[in-house]
C-alpha positions as CSV (number, residue, x, y, z in Angstrom):
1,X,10.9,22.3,19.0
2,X,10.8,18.8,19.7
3,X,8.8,16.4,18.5
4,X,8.1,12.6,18.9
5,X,6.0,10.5,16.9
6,X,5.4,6.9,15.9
7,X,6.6,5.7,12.3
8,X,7.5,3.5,9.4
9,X,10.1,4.8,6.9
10,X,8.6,4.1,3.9
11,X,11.3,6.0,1.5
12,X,15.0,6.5,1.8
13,X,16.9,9.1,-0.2
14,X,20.6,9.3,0.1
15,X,21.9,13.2,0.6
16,X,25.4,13.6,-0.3
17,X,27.7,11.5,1.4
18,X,27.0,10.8,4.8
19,X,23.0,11.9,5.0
20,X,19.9,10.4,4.1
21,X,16.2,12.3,4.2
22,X,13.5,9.8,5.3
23,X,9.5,9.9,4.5
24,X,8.4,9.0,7.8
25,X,4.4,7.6,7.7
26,X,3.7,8.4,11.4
27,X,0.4,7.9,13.4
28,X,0.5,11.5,14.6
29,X,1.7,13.8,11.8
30,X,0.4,12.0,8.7
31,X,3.4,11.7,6.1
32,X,6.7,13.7,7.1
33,X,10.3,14.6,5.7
34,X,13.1,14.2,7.9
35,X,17.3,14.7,7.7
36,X,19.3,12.2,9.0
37,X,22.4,13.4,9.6
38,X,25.7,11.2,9.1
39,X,23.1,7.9,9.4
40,X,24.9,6.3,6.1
41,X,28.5,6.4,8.5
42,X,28.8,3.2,10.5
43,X,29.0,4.2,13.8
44,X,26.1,6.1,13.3
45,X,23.6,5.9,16.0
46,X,21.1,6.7,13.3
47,X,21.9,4.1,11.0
48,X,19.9,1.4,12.1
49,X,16.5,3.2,12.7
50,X,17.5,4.9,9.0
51,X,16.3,1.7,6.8
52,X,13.4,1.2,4.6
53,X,10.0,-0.5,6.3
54,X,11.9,0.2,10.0
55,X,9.2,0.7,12.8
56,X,9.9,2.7,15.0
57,X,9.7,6.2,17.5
58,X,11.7,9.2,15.8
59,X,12.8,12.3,17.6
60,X,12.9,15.2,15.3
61,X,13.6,19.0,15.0
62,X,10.6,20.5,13.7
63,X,10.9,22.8,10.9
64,X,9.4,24.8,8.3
65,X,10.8,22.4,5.7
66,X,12.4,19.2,6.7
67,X,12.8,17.9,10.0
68,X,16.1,16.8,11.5
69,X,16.1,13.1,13.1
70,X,17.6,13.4,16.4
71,X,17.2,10.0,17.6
72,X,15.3,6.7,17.1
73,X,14.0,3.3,18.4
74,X,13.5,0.3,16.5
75,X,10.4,-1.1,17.6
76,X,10.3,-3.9,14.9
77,X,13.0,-3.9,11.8
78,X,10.3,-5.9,10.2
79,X,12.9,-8.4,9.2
80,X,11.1,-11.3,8.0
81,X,10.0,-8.8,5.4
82,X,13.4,-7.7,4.9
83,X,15.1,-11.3,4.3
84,X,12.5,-12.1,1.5
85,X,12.4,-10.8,-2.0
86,X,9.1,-11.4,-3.1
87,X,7.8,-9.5,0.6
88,X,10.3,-7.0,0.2
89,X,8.5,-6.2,-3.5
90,X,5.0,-5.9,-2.2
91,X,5.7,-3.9,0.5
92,X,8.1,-1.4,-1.7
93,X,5.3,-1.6,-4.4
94,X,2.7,-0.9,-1.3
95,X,4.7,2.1,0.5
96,X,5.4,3.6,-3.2
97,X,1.5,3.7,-3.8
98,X,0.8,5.4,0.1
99,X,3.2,7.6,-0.8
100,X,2.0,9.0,-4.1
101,X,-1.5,9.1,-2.8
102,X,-0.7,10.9,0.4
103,X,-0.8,14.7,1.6
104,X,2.2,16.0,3.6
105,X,1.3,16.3,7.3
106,X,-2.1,15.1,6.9
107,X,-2.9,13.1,10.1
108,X,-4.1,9.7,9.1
109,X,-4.4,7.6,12.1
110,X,-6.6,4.6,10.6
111,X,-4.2,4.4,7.6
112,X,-1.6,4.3,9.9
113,X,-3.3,1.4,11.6
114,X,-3.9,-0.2,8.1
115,X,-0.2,0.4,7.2
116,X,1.1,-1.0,10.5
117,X,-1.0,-4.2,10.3
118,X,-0.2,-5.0,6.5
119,X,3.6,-5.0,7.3
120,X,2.8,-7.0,10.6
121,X,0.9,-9.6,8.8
122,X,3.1,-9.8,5.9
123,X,6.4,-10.3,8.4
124,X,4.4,-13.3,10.4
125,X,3.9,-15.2,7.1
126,X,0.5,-13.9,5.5
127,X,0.0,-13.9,1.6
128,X,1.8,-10.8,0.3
129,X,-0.3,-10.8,-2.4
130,X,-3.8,-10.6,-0.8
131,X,-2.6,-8.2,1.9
132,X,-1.5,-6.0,-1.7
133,X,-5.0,-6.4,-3.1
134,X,-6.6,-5.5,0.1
135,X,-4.1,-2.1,0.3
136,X,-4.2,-1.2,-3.4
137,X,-8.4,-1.0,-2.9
138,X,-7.4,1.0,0.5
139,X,-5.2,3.5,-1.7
140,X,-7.8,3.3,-4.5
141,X,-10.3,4.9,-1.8
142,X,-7.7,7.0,-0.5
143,X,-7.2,8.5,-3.9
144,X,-11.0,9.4,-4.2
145,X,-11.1,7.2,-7.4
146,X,-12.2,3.6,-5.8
147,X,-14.5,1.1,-8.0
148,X,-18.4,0.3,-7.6
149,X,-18.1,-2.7,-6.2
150,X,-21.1,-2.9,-3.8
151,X,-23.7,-3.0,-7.3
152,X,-24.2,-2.8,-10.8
153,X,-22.5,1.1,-11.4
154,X,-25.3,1.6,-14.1
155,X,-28.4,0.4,-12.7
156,X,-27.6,0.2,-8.7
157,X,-28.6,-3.8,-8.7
158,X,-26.8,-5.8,-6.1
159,X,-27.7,-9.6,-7.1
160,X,-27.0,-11.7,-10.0
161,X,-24.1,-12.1,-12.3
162,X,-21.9,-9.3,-12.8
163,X,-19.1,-8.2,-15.0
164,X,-16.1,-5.7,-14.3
165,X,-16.2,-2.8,-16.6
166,X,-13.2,-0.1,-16.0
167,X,-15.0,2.1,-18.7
168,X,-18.0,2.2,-16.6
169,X,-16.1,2.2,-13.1
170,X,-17.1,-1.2,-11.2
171,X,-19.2,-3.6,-11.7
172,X,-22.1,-4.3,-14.2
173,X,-24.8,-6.8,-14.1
174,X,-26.0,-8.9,-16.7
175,X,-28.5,-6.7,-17.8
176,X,-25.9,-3.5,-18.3
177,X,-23.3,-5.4,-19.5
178,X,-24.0,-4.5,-23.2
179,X,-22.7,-0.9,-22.1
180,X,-19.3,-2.1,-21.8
181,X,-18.0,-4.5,-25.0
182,X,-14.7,-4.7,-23.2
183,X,-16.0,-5.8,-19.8
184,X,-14.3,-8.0,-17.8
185,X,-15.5,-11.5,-16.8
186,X,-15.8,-12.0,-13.3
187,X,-16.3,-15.1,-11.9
188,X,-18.7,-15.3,-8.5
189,X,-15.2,-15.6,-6.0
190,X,-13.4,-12.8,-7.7
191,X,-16.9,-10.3,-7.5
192,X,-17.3,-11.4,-4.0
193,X,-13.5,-11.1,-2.6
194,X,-13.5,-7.8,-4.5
195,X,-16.7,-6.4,-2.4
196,X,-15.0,-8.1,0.4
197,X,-11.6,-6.2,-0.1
198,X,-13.2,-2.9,-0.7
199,X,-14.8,-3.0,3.0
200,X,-12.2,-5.0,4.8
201,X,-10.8,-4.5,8.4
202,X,-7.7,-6.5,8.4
203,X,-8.2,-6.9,12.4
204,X,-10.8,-9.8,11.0
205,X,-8.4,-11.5,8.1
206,X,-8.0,-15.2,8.7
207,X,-6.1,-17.7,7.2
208,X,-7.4,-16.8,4.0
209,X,-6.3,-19.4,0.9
210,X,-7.2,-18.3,-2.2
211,X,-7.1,-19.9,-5.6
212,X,-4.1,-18.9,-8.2
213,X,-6.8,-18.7,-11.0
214,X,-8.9,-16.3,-8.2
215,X,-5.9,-14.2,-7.6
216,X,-4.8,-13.8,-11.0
217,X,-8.2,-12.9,-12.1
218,X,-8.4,-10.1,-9.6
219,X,-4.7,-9.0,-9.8
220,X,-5.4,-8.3,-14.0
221,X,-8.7,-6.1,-12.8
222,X,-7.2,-3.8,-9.9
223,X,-4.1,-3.5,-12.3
224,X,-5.8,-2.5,-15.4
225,X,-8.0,0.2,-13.0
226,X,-5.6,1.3,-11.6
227,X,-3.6,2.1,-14.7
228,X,-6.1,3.7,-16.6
229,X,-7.5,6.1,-13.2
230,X,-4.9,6.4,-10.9
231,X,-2.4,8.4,-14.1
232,X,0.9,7.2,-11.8
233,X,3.6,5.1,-12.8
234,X,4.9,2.8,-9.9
235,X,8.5,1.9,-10.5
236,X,8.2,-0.9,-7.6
237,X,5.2,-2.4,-9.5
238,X,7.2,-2.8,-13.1
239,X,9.9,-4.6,-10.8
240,X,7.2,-6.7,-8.7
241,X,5.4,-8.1,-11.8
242,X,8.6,-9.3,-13.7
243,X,9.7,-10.8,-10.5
244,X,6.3,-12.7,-10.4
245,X,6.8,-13.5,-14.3
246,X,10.0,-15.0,-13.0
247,X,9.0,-17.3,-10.2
């Protein structure tokens, strides 16, 4: 049977010589595997809707196992994403982390929306990095394994200074803060933008400007939590941080 559905390729394995199976991300189906046949040929007329981040409707053979892409139309290539390095790293690092955390053919239709408007944002020129902070907290949530960042974790108080403990999960006040000796200062911007991320709809984003001291501060807490709870390795993250070491 036939099926048509609305997607982003967010992975692209080559399959012999001429073939490549896609991960679609579709707002119908949830996450999907597809065959496209011949698409690495030139003349393919699957070739161009066969690339990483492309946006697009797919026609597809449904199957017990993998489906097998029919046709496709491009509805954005996303290539101001494409033609940048630094974008194309966040958004490898951000589809790597979807994917990981995501059921097979599990429909999803807000993620989908989330997914959709990170890419957009990123491609018209928003910071890559705070569109990444605001998607790993969406993943983090997604995953079941998201921080107390609404009050202390210990004693439930929501005012004050606070702390970030990843031993304790989330935040800690100043009172609880002796739980954790290896909490993490956390200045009043970072606690706030971190409650802020946690809840955000990115249909509200701005032009938000934040701070390089802000950003690092938050970038070191999301990365150490999700290191020591997520227990997944993201080979687009290792890439993504030495090309950040770099610039």
């Amino acid at each position: 049977m036939l099926q048509k559905v609305e997607g982003i390729v967010i992975r692209k394995v080559d399959y012999g010589e001429t073939n490549v199976i896609l991960t679609l991300f579709t707002r119908e189906n949830g996450k999907i595997g597809v065959m496209a046949r011949g698409a690495k040929k030139p003349k393919s007329r699957l070739s161009s809707v066969a690339q990483l981040f492309t946006y697009g409707h797919f026609v597809f053979q449904q199957s017990r196992g993998l489906g097998s892409l029919s046709q496709g139309e491009i509805i954005d290539s996303f290539r101001g994403i494409k033609e940048d390095l630094f974008k194309t790293a966040y958004c490898a690092y951000m589809v790597e982390f979807l994917d990981k955390v995501t059921e097979e053919k599990k429909t999803q239709p807000y993620l989908f929306e989330h997914v959709w408007q990170s890419f957009n944002l990123i491609n018209d020129g928003a910071d890559p990095e705070v569109i990444t902070f605001i998607f790993e907290m969406k993943m983090l949530q997604q995953a079941g394994i998201g921080p107390q960042v609404n009050h202390c974790a210990n004693c439930g108080r929501t005012e004050g200074e606070f702390a970030f403990s990843v031993r304790e999960g989330g935040f800690l006040c100043d009172r609880c803060c002796h739980l954790d000796p290896n909490r993490i200062p956390l200045t009043r911007p970072a606690a706030r933008l971190l409650r802020l991320f946690y809840h955000f709809d990115l249909n509200r984003l701005g032009n938000v400007s934040l701070k390089k001291q802000t950003k690092n501060e938050i970038q070191f807490i999301l990365s150490t939590y999700i290191d020591e709870y997520s227990g997944m390795f993201f080979k687009s993250k290792k890439f993504l941080d030495q090309l950040n070491k770099f610039e």
